[in-house]
N, C-alpha and C positions, 0 to 999 in steps of 0.2 A: 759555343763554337768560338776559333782563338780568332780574334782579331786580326789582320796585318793591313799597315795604310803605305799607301806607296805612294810617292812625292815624286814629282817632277813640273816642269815648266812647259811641256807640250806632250807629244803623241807619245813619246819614248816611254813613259807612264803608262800607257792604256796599252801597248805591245806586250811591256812586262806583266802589267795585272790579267791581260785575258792570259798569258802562260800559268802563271799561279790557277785560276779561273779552273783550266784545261787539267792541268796537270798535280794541285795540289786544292781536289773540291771541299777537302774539307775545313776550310778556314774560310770567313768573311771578307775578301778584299774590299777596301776602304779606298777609292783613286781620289787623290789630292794634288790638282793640278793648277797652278798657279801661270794660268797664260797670259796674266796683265804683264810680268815679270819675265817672260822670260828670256830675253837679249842680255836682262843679267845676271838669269842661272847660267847662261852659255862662255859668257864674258867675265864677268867681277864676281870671284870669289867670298869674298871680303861679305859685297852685298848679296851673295845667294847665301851667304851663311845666316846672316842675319835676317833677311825673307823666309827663308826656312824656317826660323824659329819662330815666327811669326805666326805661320799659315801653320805646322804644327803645336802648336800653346792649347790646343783644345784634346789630344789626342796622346801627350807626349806624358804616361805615368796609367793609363786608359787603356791600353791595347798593347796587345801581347808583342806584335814587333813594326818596327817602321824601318820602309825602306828607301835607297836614296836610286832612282830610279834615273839617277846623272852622273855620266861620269866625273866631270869638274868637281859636283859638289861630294861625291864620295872621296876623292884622291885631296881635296882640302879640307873636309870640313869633318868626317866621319870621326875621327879619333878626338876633335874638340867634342862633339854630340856626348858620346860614349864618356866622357869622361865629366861632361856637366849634368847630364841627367843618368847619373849610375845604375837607377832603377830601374831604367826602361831600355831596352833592348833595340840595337838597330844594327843594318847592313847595309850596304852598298853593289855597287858595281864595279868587279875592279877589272883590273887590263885581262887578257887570255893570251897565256903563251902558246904558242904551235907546239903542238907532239910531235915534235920530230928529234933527232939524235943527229941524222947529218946535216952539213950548209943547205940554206934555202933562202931563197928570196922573199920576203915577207912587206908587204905593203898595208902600214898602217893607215887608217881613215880619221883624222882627229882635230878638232879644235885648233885653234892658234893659241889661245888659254890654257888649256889642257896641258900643251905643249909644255909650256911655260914653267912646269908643276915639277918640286922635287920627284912627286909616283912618277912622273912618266919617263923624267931622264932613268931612274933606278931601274926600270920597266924597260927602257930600249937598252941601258948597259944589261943585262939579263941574256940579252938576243943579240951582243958582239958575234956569236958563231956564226950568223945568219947574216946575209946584204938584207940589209933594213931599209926603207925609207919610209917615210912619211909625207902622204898627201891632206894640205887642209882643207876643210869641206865648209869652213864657216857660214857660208847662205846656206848651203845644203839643209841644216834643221829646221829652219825658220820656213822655207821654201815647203819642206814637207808639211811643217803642221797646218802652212794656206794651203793644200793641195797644191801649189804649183810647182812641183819639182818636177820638170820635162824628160823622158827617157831620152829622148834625143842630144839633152845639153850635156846629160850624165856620160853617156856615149863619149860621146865628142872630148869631156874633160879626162876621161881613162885616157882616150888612143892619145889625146896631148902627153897628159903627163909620164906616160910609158915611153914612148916614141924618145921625149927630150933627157927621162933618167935612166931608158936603155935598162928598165927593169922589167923582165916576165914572171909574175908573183907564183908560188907555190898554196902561200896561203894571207890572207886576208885578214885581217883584225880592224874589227870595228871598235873604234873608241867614242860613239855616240851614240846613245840607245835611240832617237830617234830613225837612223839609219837600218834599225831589222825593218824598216818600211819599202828599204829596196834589194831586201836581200835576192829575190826572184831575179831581177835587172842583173843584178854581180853576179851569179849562178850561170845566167846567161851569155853574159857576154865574155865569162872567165872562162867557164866551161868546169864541168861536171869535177875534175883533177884538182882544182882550187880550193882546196877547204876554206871553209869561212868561219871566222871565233869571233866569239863577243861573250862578255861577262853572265848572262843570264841564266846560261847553267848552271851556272857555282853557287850562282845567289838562291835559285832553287832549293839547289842541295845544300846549303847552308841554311838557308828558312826550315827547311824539314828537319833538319839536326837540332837546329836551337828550339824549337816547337815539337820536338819530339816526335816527329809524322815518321815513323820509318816506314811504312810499305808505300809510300810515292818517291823517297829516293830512291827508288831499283829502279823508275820510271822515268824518270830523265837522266838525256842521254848523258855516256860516259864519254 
């Protein structure tokens, strides 16, 4: 059976591995979650890169593929990985553009770090057609992986921040896998017309391509 180990620093890990779980049974997911660490997978590049290499040195030449189950450390770190251990095969998570052809309003969800990142500027010039903006969620992940993220504060930080950028989103892009934790809450209070993107289909159907699984990519979604 092929291997795959998924890395992350909190719950954004265990969301993506039970969809591989669900959706691609026939691989052993491997979850490698490094929760001592993780204010500096979210924050310091530099230092998720080097943790990283770390918590995977047992696994990395072992298993058919590893994945980076963060956005930060995928949009820094993925093409150093790829290129120091050639051998061993890996993916990430990367941004999700809206299907769309006309202007739309688009509200990204992402890091202050994130931000910060050659991907993400090349990522938001990409969606010049579209009013863009971005809100930061920085507690937001930390919050989820204590359970304590309140539907009510989440509430409250939408109608603020809508209200003062006079934006009504079309569609939604999550830029931190811990956040498919409240995708229900967004659905909710966006309404059904919202679409909502995040990296984890692609990564899917990129796991099945480079693993050769072709009858589970016709099974996530398009």
């Amino acid at each position: 059976m092929r291997k795959v180990v998924i890395i992350d620093s909190g719950y954004g890990s265990e969301f993506l591995a039970d969809r591989f779980d669900e959706e691609i049974g026939v691989v052993e997911v491997i979850r490698v979650i490094d929760w001592r660490h993780s204010e500096q997978y979210l924050n310091k590049p530099k230092t998720a890169r080097e943790l990283a290499a770390k918590v995977l040195r047992p696994y990395i030449g072992k298993v058919d593929l590893i994945v980076f189950a963060n956005y930060l450390l995928s949009a820094t770190s993925l093409s150093y990985f790829r290129h120091k251990y050639p051998e061993q095969q890996f993916i990430g998570l990367g941004l999700k553009q809206p299907e769309y052809f006309t202007r739309k309003q688009v509200l990204v969800l992402a890091t202050k770090a994130l931000t910060k990142t050659m991907a993400y500027h090349g990522f938001i010039f990409t969606l010049k057609k579209h009013k863009v903006k971005t809100m930061l969620v920085d507690r937001w992940p930390e919050l989820i992986d204590e359970g304590e993220l309140d539907s009510t504060d989440v509430k409250q930080s939408f109608t603020e921040f809508i209200k003062a950028r006079r934006i009504t989103p079309d569609a939604i892009i999550l830029a931190n896998s811990q956040l498919e934790d409240i995708k229900p809450e967004l659905k909710h209070f966006f309404g059904r017309k919202v679409k909502i993107y995040s990296g984890f289909d692609d990564a899917l159907r990129e796991a099945c391509k480079l693993l050769r699984i072709r009858g589970s990519v016709r099974k996530i979604k398009q």
